[in-house]
N, C-alpha and C positions, 0 to 999 in steps of 0.2 A: 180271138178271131183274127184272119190275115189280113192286109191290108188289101183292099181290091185294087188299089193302082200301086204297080210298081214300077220306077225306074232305075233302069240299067247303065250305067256310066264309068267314066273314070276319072281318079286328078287331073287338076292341069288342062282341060277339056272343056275349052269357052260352048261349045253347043250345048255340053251339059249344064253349065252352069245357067243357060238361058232353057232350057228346060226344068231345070229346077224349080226358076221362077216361076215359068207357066204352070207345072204340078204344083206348088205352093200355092197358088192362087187360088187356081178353079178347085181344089180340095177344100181350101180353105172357106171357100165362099161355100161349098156342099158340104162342108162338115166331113168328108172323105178322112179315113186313115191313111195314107199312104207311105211307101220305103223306097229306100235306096240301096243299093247294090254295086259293090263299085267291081268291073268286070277282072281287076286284075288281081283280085284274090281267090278267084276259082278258075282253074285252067280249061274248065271244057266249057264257063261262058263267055272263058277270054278268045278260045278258039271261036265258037258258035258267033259272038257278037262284035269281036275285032275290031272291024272297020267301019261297023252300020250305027254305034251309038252316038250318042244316046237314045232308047230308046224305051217306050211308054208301056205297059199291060194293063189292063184296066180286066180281070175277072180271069188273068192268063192267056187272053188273046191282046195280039198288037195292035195299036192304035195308032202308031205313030215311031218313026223313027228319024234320024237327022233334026230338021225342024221340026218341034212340036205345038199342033196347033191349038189351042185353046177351047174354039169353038170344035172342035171334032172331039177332045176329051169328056166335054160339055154334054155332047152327046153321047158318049160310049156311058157314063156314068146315070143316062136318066134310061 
């Protein structure tokens, strides 16, 4: 089965890495699967997602991009 939260990001990319933390968390505290996806190994979510990550999908809808907040992940997942 897929993970219901995915994030989308890149190396070297301090917003993702603080996104990370916050998907590690609040998954971790739900018991969540989720993944990572780093944009610069597929060219059409390196185009589509460029300059807006990192950003969150919780069931393939977005929840969150740039800053990701904890408490609205919180909520997309219940």
């Amino acid at each position: 089965m897929p993970a219901r939260v995915l994030l989308l990001g890149r190396a070297g990319c301090h917003l993702c890495d603080d996104a990370r933390a916050v998907v590690e968390a609040v998954c971790g505290e739900r018991g969540e699967a989720w993944e990572e996806v780093d944009i610069d190994t597929d060219a059409d979510l390196k185009a589509r997602y460029g300059d807006e990550i990192p950003v969150v999908k919780v069931d393939g809808e977005t929840v969150g991009f740039w800053r990701i907040d904890a408490d609205r992940l919180h909520r997309a997942l219940s």
